[in-house]
Structures are given as C-alpha cells and as structure tokens.
N, C-alpha and C positions, 0 to 999 in steps of 0.2 A: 159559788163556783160549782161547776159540774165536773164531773170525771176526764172531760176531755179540755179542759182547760189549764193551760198552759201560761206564765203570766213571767215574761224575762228584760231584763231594763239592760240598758248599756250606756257607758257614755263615746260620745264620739269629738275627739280634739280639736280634726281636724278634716280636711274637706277627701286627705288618703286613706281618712277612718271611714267617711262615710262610704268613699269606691268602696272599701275593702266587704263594708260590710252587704253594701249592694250586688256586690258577687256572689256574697255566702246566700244570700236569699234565694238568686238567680240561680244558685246549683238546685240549693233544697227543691224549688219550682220544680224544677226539669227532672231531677229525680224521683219526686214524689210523683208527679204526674204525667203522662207521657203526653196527651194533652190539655194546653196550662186551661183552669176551671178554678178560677179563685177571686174570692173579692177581699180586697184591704183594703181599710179606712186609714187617713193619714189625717188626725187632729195635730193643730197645733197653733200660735198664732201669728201674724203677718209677719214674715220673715226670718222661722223657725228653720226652714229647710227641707220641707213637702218634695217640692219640684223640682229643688236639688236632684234627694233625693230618687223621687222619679226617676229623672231623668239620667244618675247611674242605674239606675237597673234597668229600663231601658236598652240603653246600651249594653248592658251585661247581658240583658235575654235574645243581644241581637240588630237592635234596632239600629242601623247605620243614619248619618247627617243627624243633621239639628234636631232635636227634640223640643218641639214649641209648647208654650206654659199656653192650656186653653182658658184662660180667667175669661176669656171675651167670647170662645166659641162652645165653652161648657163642656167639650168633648174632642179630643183627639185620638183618632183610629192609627193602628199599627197592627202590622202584622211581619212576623217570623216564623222559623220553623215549626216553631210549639205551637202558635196557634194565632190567634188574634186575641189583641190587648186594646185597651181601654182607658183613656188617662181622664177622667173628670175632673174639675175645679168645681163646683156650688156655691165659690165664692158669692156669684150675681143671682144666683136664683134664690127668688121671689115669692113664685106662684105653682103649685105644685098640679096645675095644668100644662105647666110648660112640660112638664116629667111627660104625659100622654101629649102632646103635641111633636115633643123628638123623640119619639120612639126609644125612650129608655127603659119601659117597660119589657120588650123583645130585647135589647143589648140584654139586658140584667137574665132574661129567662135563655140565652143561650149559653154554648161555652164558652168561655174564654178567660182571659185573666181581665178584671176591672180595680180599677185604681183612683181609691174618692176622697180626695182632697175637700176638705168641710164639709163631711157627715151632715153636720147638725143641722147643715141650711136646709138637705131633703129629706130632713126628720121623717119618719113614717112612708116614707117611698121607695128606703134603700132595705134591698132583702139585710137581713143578719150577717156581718161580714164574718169569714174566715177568721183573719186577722185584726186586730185593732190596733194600728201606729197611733204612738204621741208623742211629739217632738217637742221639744220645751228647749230654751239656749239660755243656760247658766251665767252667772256675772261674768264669768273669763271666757264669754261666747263660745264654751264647748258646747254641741249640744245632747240634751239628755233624750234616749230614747225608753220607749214605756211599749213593750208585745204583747198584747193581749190576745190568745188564740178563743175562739166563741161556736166552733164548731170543730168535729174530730178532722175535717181535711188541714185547720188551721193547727189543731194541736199536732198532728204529723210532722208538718211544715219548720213550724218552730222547734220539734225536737232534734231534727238535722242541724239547727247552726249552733255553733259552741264560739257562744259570745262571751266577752269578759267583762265582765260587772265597771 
C-alpha cells in the first residue's frame, strides 16, 4: 500500500443501505470534484449487486428514468450536471480489440466519471482505477462491500464517507 491508499469495508442489509450509501458516494463525488474525473471498478460475482448499485448512484448524481444494465452494449453514456458518466459491463468482452474498435481508449483518456463492472475481463486495458468496489453477498444475503482507494483522487473520495463497518 502506498500513502494514498485508503482500504474501508461495509456491510449493506438491505437494498435502503445500499440507496443510502449510494448517496454518501454521490455527495463525496460532487464535492470532491467540481467536474466528476473518476474511474471505479465494481468486482463481484453474478448477482452480487454491481448494477444495483449503479444504478443508485446514478440516480443520486442525477440521472433521471431507467437506468439500463449494458451486459449487451458494453457501455452506457449519461450525462448530468457534473459531467458525463460511463457505465461499463465487460461481462461479454472477449477480445481486447474490441477495447480499439469502440473507442474506449478516448472515453477512458477524457473526463468524466467511468464505471467498470468486471475489471478483470479488460485486464490490461483499463487505466488504474481510483477506487476498487467488491461486492461479495453473505449467507443472510447482506451484501459485503470491500473500498479500495489506488490513486490520491480515490483516497480523497473515500475519506469523505463515514461508513459503518
């Protein structure tokens, strides 16, 4: 661990813990940065609560209607006040030509907030995230979260929420 790493777990009961805590993010965001510039990984596995997740904060940074799960189009764009947002799946990706074929190399090198649902499928293509989610869902389907912050905008980020263990 480096000096700017920051490393906070929670657990979440229920689906008014995970709003809750999707709002604490969505403040940190907006306060930390006037416009959003952040990438977070969301590890966890099939049915953990990624998208959920999402898709409260989402909502919390703004985003009005439906919030669609991109498992089939790799990528859905949004944009709010703060900036424009970036929701990734990698569930289906494959071939890390497709990465230079849709232009994620220019999303990734501009501002905004990105949001990458199964890291591990574009191993070596995804800059260093901010933050690091991991969602894990316990035998009494609470689910367990794991913050890994990996750069100082991520260790900022996470020192604004005051989560309870």
């Amino acid at each position: 661990m480096n000096n700017s790493t920051i490393v906070k777990t929670l657990l979440l009961p229920n689906e008014q813990a995970t709003v809750g805590f999707a709002q604490q993010l969505a403040v940190s965001l907006i306060h930390v940065q006037k416009e959003l510039n952040t990438c977070i990984t969301l590890d966890g596995e099939l049915g953990a609560g990624k998208t959920t997740f999402v898709r409260h904060l989402l909502h919390a940074l703004g985003v009005a209607g439906r919030v669609k799960s991109p498992t089939y189009a790799v990528v859905e764009p949004y944009e709010v006040h703060a900036g424009h947002i970036w929701h990734f799946d990698f569930y289906r990706f494959t071939d890390p030509q497709e990465w230079e074929d849709a232009g994620f190399r220019d999303i990734f090198a501009s501002v905004g907030l990105k949001l990458c649902e199964w890291p591990s499928h574009a191993q070596g293509m995804l800059p260093k995230p901010d933050i690091a989610m991991r969602i894990s869902v316990g035998s009494d389907d609470q689910r367990h979260v794991g913050l890994e912050s990996h750069t100082a905008v991520g260790a900022e980020l996470l020192s604004h929420l005051e989560l309870q263990p």
